[in-house]
C-alpha positions in Angstrom: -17.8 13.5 81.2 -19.6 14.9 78.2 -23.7 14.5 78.5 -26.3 14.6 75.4 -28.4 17.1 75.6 -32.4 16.6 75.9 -33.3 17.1 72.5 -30.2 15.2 71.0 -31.3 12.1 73.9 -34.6 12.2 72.8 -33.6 12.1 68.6 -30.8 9.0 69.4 -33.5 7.5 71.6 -36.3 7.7 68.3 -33.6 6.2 66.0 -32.9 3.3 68.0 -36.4 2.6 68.6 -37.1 2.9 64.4 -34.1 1.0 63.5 -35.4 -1.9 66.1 -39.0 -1.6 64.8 -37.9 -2.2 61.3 -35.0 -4.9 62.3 -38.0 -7.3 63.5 -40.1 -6.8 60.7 -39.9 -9.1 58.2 -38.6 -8.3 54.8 -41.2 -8.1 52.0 -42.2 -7.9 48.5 -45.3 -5.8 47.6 -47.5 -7.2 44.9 -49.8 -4.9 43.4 -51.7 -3.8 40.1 -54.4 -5.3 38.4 -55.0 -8.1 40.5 -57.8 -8.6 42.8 -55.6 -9.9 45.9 -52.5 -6.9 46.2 -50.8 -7.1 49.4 -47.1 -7.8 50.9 -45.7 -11.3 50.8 -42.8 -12.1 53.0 -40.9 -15.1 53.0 -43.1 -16.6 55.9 -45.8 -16.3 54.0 -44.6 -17.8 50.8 -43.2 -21.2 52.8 -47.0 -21.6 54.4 -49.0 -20.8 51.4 -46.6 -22.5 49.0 -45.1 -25.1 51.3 -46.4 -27.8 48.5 -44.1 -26.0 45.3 -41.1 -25.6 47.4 -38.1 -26.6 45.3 -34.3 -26.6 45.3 -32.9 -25.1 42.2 -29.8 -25.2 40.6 -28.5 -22.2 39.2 -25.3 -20.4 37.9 -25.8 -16.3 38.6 -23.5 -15.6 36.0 -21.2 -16.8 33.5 -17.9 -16.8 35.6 -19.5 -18.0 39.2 -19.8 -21.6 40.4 -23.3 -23.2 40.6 -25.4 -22.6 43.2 -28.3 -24.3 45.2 -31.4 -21.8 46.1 -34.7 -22.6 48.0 -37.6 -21.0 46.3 -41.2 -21.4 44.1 -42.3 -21.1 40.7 -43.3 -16.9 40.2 -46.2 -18.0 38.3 -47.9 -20.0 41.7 -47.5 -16.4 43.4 -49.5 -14.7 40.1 -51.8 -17.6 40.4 -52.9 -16.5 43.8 -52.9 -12.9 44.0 -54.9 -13.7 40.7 -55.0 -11.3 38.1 -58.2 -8.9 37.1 -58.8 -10.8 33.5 -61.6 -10.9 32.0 -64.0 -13.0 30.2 -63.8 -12.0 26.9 -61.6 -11.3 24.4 -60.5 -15.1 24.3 -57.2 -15.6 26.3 -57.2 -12.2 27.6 -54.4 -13.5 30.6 -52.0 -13.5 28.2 -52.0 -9.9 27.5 -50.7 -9.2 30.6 -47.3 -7.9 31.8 -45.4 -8.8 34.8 -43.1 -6.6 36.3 -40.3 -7.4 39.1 -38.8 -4.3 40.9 -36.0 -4.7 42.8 -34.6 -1.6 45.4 -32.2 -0.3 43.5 -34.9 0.6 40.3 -33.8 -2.7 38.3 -36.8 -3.7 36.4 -37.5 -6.8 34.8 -40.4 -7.6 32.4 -42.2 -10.7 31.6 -45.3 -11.1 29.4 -47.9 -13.6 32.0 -48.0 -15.8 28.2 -44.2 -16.6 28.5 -44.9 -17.7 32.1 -47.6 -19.9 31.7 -47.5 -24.2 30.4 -49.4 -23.5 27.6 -47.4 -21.2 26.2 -43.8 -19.7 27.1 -43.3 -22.0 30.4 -40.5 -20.0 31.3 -38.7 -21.3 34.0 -38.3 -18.7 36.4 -38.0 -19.0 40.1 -38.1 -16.2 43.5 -36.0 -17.5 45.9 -35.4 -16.6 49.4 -32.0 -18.5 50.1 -28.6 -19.8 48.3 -26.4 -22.9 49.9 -29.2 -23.1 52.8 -28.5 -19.5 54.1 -31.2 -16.7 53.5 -30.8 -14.4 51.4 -28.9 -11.1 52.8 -27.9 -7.5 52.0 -28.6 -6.2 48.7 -30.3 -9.5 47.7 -32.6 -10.0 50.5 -35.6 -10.8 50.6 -36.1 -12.5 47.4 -33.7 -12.8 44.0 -35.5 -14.1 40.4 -33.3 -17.1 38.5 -34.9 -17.5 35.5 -33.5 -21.0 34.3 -34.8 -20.9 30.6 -33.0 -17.4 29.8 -29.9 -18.0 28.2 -28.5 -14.8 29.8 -28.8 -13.7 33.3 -29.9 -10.1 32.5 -33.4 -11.0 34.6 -31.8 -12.5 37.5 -33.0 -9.9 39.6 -32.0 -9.5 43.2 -33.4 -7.6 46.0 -36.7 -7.7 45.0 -39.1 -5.0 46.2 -42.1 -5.5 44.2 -43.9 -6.9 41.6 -46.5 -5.6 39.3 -49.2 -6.5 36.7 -50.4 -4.7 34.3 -53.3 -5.2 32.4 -51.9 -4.9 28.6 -55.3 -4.5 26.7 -56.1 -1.6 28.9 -52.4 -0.2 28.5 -52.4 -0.8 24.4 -56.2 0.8 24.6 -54.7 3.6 26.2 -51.5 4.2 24.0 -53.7 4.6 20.9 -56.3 6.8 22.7 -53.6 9.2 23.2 -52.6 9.2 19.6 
């Protein structure tokens, strides 16, 4: 009978207990930058805060798949609430800002906050967390992006890890102090 030795017990016996702490915790998306509430957001936490904006949407991920159904909310209710640092003056300084969705694998998407609002833009654009009543899995888990006004589907981002704002008066301000 062949026996692990101590040291190679003890290593198997850390890996099980890692891969079991991380199986229970729930998958999440980090938002972060210039807002004043950053934080993690799984999809818990989105169905209590949000459970008022839940919507089915229909969606086609790309040009040769069937239609699908997904269960998500609007992406601007979440920037809403972690609410972004703007400030007072220059007039509509919210819409100078950029949103960016990360997903695992380095995809980046961009958005400018002014496409995403009524007033302006009102993209359509949706994080989801499940297709045909299933949750999302894999690669795509926790959240994807359908963005129903794009004609394409280059932003229908999957596996979404984080998302970021940025501040673009402060950014451009920056660019042209390092002329």
């Amino acid at each position: 009978m062949h026996r692990l030795s101590c040291p190679a017990l003890a290593l198997a016996s850390i890996l099980f207990m890692t891969l079991c702490v991380f199986a229970q915790q729930p998958a999440t998306l980090v938002v972060r930058g210039a807002v004043f509430k950053p934080g993690p957001w799984s999809v818990e936490n989105l169905k209590q805060q949000f459970a008022n904006q839940i919507q089915t949407i229909k969606f086609t991920p790309a040009e040769d798949q069937l239609q699908q159904i997904g269960t998500g909310i609007p992406l601007l209710a979440l920037i809403q609430t972690v609410a972004p640092k703007t400030e007072k003056v220059p007039k509509h300084y919210d819409l100078t800002f950029l949103v960016i969705l990360e997903a695992r694998d380095s995809y980046r998407v961009f958005f400018s906050l002014a496409e995403l609002l009524p007033q302006c833009g009102h993209a359509q654009v949706w994080l989801i967390w499940d297709v045909g009543g299933k949750p999302l899995s894999g690669k795509e888990a926790p959240f994807r992006l359908v963005v129903l006004s794009d004609e394409g589907h280059d932003r229908y981002i999957y596996g979404i890890a984080s998302v970021n704002l940025v501040d673009g008066n402060k950014l451009a301000n920056q660019l042209a102090a390092g002329r």
